[in-house]
PLY file of the C-alpha trace (Angstrom):
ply
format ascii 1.0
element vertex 134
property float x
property float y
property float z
element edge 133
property int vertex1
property int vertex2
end_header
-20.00 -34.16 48.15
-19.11 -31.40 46.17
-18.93 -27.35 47.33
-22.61 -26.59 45.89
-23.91 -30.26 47.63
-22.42 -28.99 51.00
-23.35 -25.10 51.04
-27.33 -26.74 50.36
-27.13 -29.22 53.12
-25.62 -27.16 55.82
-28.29 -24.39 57.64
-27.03 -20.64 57.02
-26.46 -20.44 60.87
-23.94 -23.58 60.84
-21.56 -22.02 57.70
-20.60 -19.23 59.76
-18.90 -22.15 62.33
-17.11 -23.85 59.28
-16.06 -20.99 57.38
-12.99 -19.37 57.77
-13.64 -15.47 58.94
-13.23 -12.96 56.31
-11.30 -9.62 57.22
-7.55 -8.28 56.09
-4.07 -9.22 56.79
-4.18 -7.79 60.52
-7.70 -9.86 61.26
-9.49 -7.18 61.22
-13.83 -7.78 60.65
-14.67 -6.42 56.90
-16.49 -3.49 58.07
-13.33 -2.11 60.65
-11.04 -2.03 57.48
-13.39 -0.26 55.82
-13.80 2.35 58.33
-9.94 2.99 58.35
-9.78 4.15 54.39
-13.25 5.93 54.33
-12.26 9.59 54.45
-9.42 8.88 52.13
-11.02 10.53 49.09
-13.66 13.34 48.69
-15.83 10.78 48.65
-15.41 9.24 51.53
-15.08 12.52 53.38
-18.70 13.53 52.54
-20.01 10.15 53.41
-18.76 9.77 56.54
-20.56 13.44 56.94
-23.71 11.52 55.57
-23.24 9.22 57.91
-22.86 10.82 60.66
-25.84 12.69 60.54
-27.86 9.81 59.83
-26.49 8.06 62.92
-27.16 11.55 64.77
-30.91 11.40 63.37
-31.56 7.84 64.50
-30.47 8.43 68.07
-32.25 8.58 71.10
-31.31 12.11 71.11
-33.40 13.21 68.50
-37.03 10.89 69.87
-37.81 14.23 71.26
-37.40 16.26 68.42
-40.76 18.02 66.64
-42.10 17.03 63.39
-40.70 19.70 61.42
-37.32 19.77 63.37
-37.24 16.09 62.56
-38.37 16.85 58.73
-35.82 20.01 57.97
-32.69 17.39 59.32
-33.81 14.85 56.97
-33.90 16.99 54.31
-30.39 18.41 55.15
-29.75 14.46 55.21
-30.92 14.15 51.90
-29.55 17.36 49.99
-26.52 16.01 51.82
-26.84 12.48 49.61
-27.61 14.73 46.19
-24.28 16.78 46.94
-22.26 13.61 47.55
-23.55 12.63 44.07
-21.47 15.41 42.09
-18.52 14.38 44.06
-16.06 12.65 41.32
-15.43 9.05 42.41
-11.59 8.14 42.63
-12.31 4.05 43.55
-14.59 1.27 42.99
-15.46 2.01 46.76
-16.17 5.71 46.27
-19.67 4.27 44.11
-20.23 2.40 46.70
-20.53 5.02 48.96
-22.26 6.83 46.27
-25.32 4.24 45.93
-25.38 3.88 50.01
-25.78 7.74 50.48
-28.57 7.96 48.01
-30.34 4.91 49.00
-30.27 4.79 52.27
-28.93 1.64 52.75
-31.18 0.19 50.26
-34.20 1.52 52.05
-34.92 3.83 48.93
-34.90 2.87 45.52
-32.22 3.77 43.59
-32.57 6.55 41.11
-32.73 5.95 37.69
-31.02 8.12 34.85
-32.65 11.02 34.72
-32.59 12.12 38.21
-28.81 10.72 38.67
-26.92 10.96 35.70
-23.87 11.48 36.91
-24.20 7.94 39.26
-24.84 6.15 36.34
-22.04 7.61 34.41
-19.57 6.09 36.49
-21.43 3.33 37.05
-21.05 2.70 33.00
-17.46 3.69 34.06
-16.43 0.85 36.32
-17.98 -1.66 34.31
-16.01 -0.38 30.85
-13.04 -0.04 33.43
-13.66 -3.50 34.95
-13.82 -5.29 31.20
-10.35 -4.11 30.64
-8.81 -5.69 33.57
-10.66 -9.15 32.60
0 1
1 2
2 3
3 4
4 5
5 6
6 7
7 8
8 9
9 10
10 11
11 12
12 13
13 14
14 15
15 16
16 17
17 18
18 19
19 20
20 21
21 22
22 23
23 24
24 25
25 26
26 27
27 28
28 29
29 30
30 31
31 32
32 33
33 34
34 35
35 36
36 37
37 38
38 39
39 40
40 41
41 42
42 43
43 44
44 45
45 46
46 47
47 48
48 49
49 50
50 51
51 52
52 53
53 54
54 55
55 56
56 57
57 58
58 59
59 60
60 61
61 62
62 63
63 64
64 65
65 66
66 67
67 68
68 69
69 70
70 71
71 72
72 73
73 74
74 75
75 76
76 77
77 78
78 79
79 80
80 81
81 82
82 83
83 84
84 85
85 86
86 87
87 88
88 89
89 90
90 91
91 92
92 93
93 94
94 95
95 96
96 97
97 98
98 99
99 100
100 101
101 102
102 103
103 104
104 105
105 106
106 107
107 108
108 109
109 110
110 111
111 112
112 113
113 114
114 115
115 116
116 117
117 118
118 119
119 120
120 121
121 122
122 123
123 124
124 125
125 126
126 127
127 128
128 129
129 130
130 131
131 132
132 133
């Protein structure tokens, strides 16, 4: 049985019992490394702002918050995605940050090249960048 054979036969909820776990050096889970490095770069700084408000606005906290309260910290939330935008990315990782921001997590679509320009600048960027390392 070859690796494609076995990865069809097994159920997604069995792989995660036969796989080794993914993480760094010090066994750390994926996402607790990332958290280290985040505000490492401008980047990163802002996001973790981003983010924090966003965790902020989906908190119990704010259930009791009007309408409009609720709608002026969302917009704050999003000018706060647009901003991060204009922020020159130093890493790979600083796009990703980028396209999280401004997408919500995916629950947004992302924008194209007329309202983001400078996203998919750098996007063309990393893949030029990533061609010359192949």
């Amino acid at each position: 049985m070859n690796r494609r054979e076995l990865m069809l036969s097994v159920p997604a909820v069995a792989l995660g019992a036969i796989l080794p776990a993914q993480g760094d050096a010090a066994g750390a889970a994926p996402h607790e490394a990332c958290q280290v490095l985040q505000s490492e770069t401008p980047v990163g700084r802002a996001f973790l702002g981003w983010s924090n408000l966003r965790d902020q606005i989906n908190s119990p906290a704010f259930s009791g918050v009007s309408e409009a309260g609720f709608n002026l910290i969302v917009s704050r939330l999003d000018a706060d995605a647009t901003e991060l935008l204009a922020i020159p990315c130093q890493t790979p990782r600083d796009f990703i940050l980028k396209v999280i921001a401004v997408t919500d997590w995916g629950g947004v679509a992302l924008p194209d090249e007329t309202r983001a320009p400078e996203l998919w600048a750098e996007a063309r960027a990393l893949v030029n960048w990533a061609y010359r390392i192949i």
